[in-house]
N, C-alpha and C positions, 0 to 999 in steps of 0.2 A: 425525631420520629424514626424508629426503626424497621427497616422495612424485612419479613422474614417470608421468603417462597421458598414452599416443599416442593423443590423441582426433583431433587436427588436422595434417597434416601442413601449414605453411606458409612459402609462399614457391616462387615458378619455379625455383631451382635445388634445393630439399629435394625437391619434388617429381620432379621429375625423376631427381636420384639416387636416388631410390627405385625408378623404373624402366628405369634406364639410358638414359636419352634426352637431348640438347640443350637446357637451359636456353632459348637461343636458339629452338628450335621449339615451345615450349610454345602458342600459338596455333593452329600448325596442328597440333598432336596433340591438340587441344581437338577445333577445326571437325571437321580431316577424317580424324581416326582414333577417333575418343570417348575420348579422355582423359575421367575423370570430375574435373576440375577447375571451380573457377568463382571470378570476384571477385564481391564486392559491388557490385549498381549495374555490373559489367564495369566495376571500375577499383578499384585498389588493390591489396594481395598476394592471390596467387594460392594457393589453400586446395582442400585434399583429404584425403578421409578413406582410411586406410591400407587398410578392409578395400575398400575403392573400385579403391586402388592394384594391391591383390593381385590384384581379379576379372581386372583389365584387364589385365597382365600375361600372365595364368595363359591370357587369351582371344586372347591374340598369340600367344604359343605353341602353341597352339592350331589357330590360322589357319595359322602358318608351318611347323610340326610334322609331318613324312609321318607317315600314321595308323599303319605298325606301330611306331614311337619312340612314341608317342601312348598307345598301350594299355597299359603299364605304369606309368603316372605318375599321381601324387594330380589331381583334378580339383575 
């Protein structure tokens, strides 16, 4: 029996494919869009947690989203 928990999503490109963004941008979707990402010490693999991933997603859509597409949708 293999047991697998998504507690840590790790690494700039896991990351990333999680939210459909550039591996390569992963800094500035940190600074200057609140990616909820962080290294240890800011250096080493880049680490996120999934329910992190989903808020920030779900708050991009959100933001880019006209509000009557908006009002049918899980929040």
């Amino acid at each position: 029996m293999e047991l697998h928990m998504d507690i840590c999503v790790k690494g700039a490109r896991a990351i990333c494919e999680a939210v459909g963004e550039n591996p390569k941008q992963i800094v500035r979707l940190v600074r200057d869009l609140g990616l909820p990402a962080w290294r240890r010490a800011g250096s080493g693999s880049w680490r996120a947690l999934p329910e992190d991933l989903k808020r920030w997603i779900l708050s991009q859509r959100n933001q880019h989203l006209p509000e009557p597409l908006r009002q049918d949708l899980p929040q």
